[in-house]
C-alpha positions as CSV (number, residue, x, y, z in Angstrom):
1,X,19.5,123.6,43.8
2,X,17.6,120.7,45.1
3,X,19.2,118.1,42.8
4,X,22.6,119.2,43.5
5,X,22.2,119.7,47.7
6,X,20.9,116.1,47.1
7,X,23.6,114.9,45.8
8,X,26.1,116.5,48.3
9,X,24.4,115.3,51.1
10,X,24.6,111.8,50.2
11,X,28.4,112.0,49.5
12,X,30.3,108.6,50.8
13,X,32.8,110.9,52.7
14,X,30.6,112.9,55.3
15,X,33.1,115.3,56.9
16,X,32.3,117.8,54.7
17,X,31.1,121.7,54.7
18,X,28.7,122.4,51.8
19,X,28.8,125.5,51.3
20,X,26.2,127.2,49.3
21,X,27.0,130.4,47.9
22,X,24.3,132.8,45.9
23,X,25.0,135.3,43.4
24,X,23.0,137.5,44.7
25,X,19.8,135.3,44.8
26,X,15.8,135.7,45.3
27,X,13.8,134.6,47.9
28,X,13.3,130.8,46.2
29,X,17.1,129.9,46.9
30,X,16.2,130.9,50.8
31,X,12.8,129.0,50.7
32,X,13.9,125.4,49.1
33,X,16.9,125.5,51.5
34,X,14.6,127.0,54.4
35,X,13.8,123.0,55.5
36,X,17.4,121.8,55.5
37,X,18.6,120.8,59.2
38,X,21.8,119.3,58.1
39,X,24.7,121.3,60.1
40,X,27.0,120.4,57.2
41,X,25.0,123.3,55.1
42,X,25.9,126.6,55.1
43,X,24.0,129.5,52.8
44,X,25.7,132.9,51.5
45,X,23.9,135.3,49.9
46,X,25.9,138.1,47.9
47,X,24.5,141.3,48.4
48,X,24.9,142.2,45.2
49,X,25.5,140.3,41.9
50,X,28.5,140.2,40.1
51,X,29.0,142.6,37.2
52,X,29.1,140.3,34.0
53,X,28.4,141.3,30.1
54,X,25.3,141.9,28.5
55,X,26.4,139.3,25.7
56,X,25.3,135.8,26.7
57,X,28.7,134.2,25.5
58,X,31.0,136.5,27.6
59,X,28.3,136.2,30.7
60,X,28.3,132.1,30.3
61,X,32.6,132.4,30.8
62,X,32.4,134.2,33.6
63,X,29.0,134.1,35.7
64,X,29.5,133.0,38.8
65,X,33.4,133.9,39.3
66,X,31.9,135.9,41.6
67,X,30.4,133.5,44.3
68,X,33.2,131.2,43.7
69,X,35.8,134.0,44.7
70,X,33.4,134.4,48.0
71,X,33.5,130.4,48.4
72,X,37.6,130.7,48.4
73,X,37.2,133.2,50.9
74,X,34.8,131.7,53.2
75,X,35.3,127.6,52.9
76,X,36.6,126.1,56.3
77,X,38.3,123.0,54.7
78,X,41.4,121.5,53.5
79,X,40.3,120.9,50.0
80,X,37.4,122.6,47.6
81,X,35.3,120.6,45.5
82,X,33.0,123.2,43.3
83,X,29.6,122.5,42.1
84,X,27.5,124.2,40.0
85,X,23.8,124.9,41.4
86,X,21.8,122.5,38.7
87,X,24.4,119.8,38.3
88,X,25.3,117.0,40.5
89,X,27.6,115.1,42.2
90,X,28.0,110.9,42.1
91,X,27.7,109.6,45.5
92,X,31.8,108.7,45.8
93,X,32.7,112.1,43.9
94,X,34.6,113.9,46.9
95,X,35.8,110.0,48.5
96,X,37.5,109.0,45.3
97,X,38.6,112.5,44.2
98,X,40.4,112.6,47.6
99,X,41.9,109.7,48.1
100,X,44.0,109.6,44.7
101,X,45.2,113.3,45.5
102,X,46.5,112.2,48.6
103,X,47.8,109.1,47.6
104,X,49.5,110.7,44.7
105,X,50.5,113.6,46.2
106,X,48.5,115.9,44.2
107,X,47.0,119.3,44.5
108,X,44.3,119.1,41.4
109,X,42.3,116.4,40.3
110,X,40.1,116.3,37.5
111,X,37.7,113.4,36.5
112,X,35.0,112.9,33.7
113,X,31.2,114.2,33.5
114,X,28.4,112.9,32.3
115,X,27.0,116.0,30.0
116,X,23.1,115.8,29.7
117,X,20.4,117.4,27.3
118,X,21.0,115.9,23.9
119,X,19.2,113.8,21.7
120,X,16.7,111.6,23.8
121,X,18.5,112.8,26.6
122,X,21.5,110.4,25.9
123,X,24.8,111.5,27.8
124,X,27.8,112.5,26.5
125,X,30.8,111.8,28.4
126,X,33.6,114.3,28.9
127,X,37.1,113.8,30.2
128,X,40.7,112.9,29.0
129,X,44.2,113.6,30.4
130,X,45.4,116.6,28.8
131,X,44.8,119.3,30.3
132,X,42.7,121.8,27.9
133,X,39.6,123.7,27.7
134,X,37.7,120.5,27.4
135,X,39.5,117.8,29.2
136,X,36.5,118.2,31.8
137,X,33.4,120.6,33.6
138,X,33.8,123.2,36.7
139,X,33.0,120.8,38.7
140,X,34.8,117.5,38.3
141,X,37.5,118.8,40.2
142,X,39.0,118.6,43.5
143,X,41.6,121.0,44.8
144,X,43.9,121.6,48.2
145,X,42.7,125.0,49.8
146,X,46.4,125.8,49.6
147,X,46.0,127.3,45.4
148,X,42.9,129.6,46.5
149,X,45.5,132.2,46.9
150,X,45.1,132.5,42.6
151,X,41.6,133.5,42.4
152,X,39.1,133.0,39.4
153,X,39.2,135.7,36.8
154,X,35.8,137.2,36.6
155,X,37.1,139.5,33.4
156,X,38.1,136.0,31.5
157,X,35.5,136.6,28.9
158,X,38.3,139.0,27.6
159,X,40.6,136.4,26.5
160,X,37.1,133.8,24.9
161,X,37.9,131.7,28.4
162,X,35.1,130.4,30.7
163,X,36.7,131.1,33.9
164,X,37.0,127.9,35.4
165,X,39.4,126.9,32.0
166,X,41.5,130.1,33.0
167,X,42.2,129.1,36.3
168,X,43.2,125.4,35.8
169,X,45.3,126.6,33.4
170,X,46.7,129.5,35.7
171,X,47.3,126.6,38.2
172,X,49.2,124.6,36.0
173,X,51.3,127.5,34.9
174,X,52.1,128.6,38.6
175,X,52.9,124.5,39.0
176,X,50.1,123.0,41.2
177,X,50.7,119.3,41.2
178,X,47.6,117.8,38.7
179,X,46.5,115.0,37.5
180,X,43.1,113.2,36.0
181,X,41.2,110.7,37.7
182,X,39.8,108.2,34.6
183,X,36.5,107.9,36.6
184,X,32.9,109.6,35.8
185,X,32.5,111.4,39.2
186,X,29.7,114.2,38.1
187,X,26.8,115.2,35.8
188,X,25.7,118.0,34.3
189,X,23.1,119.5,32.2
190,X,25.0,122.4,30.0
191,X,22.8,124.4,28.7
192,X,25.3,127.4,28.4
193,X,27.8,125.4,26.9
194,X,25.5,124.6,24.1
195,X,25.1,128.2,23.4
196,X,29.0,128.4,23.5
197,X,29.7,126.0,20.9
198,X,27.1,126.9,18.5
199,X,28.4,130.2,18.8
200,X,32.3,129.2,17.8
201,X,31.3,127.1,15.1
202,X,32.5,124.0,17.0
């Protein structure tokens, strides 16, 4: 958490709300955001955690729907940029990512990610213009507040889709306005997914 509230706190375009929503969480979440005094942060805790399957493939597509259904719910602004708790976001993510949806009339944006935790640590860089289950990660993307009326499935695991995959492509199906930004905007450190793809054979 302290990597990524880093990284949205030093974000080139400052009117923002970070909004930091727990799944239920322990204490620690509470205690390393305890010293924050920035009035941009805002922390949710679920009272209870969402109900995902026992099998760690299924819970990897759909952990955290929950929380991210609350953040629809709850966000103040015009536009959404997710982020997942131990990723982070480059310093002109939400700057960039805003300024070509607006001056492209878009409602979606995707860019690319630098994907971490390989071989010496050496990134691997995800991202490409089709839209697809691996044109790019949760969160490089930026979206108008006006699609959170299609929430995220949290039963996606029922069709092999990680939920953020089967909303994008909901959204494209219902005709939200998308396009991809050919810029690395975000970095992650997929553990999960690693577990996913050993486990397809891909």
């Amino acid at each position: 958490i302290d990597r990524a509230l880093r990284s949205a706190l030093a974000q080139t375009y400052e009117n923002l709300e970070i909004l930091i929503v727990g799944d239920h969480c322990d204490e620690r979440t509470a205690a390393a955001l305890a010293g924050v005094t920035d009035p941009r942060v805002r922390y949710v805790n679920l009272g209870r955690q969402g109900d995902y399957p026992a099998d760690p493939v299924r819970r990897w597509q759909v952990a955290g729907s929950k929380p991210m259904n609350a953040a629809l719910l709850l966000a103040k602004g015009d536009w959404l940029a997710p982020m997942d708790d131990d990723d982070e976001l480059i310093d002109t993510h939400v700057e960039h990512m805003l300024r070509f949806a607006q001056s492209e009339r878009l409602e979606f944006v995707w860019s690319k990610t630098a994907e971490f935790g390989g071989a010496a640590d050496v990134p691997v860089y995800v991202g490409h213009p089709v839209l697809s289950p691996s044109c790019t990660n949760h969160g490089a993307v930026l979206y108008s507040m006006g699609l959170s009326v299609i929430p995220y499935s949290p039963t996606s695991d029922q069709l092999l889709e990680p939920f953020d995959w089967n909303l994008w492509k909901r959204l494209q199906l219902a005709g939200a306005r998308m396009a991809f930004l050919d810029e690395l905007t975000y970095r992650t450190w997929p553990a999960g997914a690693e577990q996913y793809n050993e486990s397809e054979g891909s």
